[in-house]
C-alpha positions as CSV (number, residue, x, y, z in Angstrom):
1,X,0.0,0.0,0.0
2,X,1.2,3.6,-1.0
3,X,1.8,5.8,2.1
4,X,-0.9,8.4,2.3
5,X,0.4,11.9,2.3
6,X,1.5,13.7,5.0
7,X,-0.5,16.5,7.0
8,X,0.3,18.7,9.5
9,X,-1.8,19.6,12.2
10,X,-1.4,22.6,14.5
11,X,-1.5,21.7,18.0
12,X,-2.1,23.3,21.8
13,X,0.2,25.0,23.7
14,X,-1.3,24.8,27.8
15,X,0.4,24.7,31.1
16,X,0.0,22.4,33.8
17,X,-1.8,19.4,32.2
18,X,-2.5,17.1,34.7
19,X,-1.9,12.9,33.7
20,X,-0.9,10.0,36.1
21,X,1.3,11.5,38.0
22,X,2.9,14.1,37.0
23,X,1.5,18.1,36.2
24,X,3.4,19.6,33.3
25,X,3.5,22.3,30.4
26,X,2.5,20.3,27.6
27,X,1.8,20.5,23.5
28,X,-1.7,18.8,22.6
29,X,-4.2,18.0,20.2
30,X,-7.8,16.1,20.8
31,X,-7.4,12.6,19.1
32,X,-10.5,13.4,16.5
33,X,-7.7,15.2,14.6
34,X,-5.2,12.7,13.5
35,X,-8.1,10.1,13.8
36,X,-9.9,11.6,10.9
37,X,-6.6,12.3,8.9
38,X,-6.3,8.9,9.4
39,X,-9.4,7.5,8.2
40,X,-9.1,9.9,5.0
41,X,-5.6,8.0,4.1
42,X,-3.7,11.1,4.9
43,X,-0.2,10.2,7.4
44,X,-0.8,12.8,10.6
45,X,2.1,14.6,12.3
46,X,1.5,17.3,14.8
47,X,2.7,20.8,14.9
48,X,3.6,22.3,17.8
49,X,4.1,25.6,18.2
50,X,7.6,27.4,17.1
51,X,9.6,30.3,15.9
52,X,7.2,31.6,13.1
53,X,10.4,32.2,10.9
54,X,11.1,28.1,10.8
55,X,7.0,27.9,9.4
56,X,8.4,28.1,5.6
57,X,10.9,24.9,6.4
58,X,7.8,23.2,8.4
59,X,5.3,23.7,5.9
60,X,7.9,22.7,3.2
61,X,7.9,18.9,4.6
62,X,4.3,18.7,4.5
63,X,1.8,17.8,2.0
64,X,-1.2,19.3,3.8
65,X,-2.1,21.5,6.6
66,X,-4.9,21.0,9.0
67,X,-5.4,24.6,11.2
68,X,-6.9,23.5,14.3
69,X,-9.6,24.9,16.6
70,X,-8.8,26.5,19.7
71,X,-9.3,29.7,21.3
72,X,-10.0,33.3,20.1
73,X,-7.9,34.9,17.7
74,X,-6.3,38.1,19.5
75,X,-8.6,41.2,18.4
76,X,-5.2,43.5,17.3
77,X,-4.6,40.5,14.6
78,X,-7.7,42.5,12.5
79,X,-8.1,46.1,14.0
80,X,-10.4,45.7,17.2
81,X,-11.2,46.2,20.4
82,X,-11.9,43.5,22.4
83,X,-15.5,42.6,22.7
84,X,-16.0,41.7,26.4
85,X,-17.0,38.1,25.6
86,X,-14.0,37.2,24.0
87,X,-11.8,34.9,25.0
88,X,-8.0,35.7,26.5
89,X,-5.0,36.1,23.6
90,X,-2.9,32.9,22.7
91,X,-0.2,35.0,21.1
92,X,2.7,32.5,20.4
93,X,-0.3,30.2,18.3
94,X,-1.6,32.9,16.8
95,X,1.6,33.9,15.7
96,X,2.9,30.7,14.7
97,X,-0.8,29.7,13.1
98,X,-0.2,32.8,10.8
99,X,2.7,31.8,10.0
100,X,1.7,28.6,8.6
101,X,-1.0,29.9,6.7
102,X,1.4,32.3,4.6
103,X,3.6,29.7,4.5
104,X,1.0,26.9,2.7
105,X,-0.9,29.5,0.4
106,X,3.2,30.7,-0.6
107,X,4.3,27.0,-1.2
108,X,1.0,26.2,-2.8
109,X,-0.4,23.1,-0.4
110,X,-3.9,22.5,0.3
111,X,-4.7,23.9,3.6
112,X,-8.0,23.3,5.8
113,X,-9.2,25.7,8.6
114,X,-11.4,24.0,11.4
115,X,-13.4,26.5,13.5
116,X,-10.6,28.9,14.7
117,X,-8.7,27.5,12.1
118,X,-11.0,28.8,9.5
119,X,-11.1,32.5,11.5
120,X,-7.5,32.6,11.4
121,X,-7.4,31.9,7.7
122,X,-9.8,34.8,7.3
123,X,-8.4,37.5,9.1
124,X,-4.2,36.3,7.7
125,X,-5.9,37.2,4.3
126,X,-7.2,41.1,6.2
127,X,-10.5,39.7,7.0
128,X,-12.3,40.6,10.4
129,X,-14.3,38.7,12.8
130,X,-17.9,38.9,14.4
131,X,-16.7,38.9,17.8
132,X,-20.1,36.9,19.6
133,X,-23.1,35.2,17.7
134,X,-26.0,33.3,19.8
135,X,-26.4,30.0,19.0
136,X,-23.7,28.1,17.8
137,X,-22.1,27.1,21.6
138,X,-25.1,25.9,23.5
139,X,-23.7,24.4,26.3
140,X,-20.2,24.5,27.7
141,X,-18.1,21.6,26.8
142,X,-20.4,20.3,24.8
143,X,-20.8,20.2,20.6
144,X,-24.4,20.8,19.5
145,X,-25.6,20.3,16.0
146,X,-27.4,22.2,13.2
147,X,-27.5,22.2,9.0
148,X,-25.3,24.2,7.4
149,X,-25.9,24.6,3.0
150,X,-23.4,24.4,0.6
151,X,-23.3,27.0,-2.2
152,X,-23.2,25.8,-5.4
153,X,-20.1,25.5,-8.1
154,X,-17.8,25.6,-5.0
155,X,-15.1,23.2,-4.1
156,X,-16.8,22.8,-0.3
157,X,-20.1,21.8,-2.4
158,X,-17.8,19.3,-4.4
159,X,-17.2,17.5,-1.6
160,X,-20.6,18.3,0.2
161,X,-23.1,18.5,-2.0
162,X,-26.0,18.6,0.0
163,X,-27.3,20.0,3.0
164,X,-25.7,18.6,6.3
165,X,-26.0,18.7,9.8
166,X,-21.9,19.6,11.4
167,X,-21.4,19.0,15.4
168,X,-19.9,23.1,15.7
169,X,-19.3,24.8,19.2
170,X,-18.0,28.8,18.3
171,X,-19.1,32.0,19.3
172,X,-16.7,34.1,16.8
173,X,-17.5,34.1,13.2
174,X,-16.1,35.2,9.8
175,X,-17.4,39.3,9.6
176,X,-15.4,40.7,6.3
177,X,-14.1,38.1,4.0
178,X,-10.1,38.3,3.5
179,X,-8.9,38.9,0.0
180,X,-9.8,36.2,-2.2
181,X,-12.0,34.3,-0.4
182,X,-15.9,33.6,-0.8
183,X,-18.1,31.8,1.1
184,X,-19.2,28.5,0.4
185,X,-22.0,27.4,2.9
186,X,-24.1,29.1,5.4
187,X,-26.1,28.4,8.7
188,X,-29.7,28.9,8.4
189,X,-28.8,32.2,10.7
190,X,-27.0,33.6,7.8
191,X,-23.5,32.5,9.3
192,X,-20.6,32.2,7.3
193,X,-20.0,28.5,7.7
194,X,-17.3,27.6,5.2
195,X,-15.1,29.9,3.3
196,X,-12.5,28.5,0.4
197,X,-10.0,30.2,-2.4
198,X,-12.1,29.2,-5.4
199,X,-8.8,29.3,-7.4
200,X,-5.1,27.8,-6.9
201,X,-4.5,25.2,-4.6
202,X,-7.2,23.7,-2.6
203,X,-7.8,26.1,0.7
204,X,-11.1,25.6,2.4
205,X,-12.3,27.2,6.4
206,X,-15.0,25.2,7.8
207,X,-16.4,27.1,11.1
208,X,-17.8,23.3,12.6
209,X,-15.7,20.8,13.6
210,X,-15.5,17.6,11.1
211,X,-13.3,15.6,13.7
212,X,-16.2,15.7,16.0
213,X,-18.4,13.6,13.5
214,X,-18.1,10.7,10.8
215,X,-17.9,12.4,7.5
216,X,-14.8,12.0,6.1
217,X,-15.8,14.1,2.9
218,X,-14.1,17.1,3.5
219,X,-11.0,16.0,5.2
220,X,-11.0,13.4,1.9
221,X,-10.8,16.1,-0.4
222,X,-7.7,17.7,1.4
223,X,-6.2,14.7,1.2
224,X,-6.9,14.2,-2.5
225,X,-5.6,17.5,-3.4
226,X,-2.4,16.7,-0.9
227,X,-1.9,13.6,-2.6
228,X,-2.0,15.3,-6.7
């Protein structure tokens, strides 16, 4: 069997983790990531966090890049003040998130943004944020689930043509679209749900979280594109 190719996935960065017995700094990633890298046929390494100047020679090893969810993008990162509601900054990932973003749309290899990783996409392209929308993080802790619709003649509808329901916990969404980007599914609220660069090498956001369910589609179609 051919090896799969490989993707990256960006990682955690949190102090004192707790397991057995020992409490330590520690780099992390909830296993529904590489899982569903897996289950596409795509190899999985993670990414921790680093120098944003070594991105370019990171990304360059890669075949794929999976942005991962996490917390708030820091409100500076597009122009504004903080809303209240948002979340504390996580500088060093922003800044080394960024980084891997320029570095996979300068190189040229597919990239998919999941939930913050979609955001971040967004905003490295001058984009903006919605800073807190009802109804997409019902309970703390816990996914919920609603449909989201794909818009035609895009490479998200390729994948999903139909209507689907996506397990999704945010409360930050896509405001202004970056350069080049255009949306390519919505919540029935209006909500930017997926947002892709309809030309050039396959770069798709997705504001749910795919690892969180049993579609493969979309993670399939990074792959696929990793793999040409």
């Amino acid at each position: 069997m051919a090896a799969g190719p490989l993707i990256g996935i960006s990682t955690y960065a949190e102090s004192g983790v707790r397991w057995g017995v020992w409490r330590l700094d520690a780099v992390l990633l909830p296993a529904g990531y590489p899982r569903l890298v897996q289950r596409a046929g795509g190899l999985a390494v993670m990414l921790p966090p680093d120098a944003p100047e070594r991105a370019a020679d990171t990304v360059a090893r890669l075949d794929g890049l999976v942005v991962a969810g996490g917390p708030d993008v820091e409100t500076v990162r597009y122009g504004a003040e903080p809303d209240p509601r948002t979340g504390p900054p996580a500088r060093v990932r922003d800044a080394w998130e960024l980084a891997l973003i320029g570095a996979a749309l300068e190189r040229g290899i597919p990239l998919l943004g999941i939930c913050r990783g979609m955001q971040l996409l967004n905003v490295a392209l001058g984009g903006t944020l919605v800073q807190h929308v009802e109804g997409h993080a019902e309970v703390p802790g816990a996914f919920g689930s609603h449909p989201v619709k794909p818009v035609p003649g895009t490479r998200y509808a390729a994948a999903v043509p139909e209507r689907a329901d996506v397990p999704a916990f945010h409360h930050q969404a896509v405001d202004r679209l970056g350069r080049g980007l255009i949306p390519s599914a919505y919540a029935e609220d209006g909500t930017v749900e997926a947002v892709e660069l309809p030309t050039g090498p396959w770069t798709v956001g997705v504001q749910w979280h795919p690892e969180m369910a049993e579609d493969l589609r979309v993670v399939r179609a990074l792959v696929t594109a990793a793999r040409r």
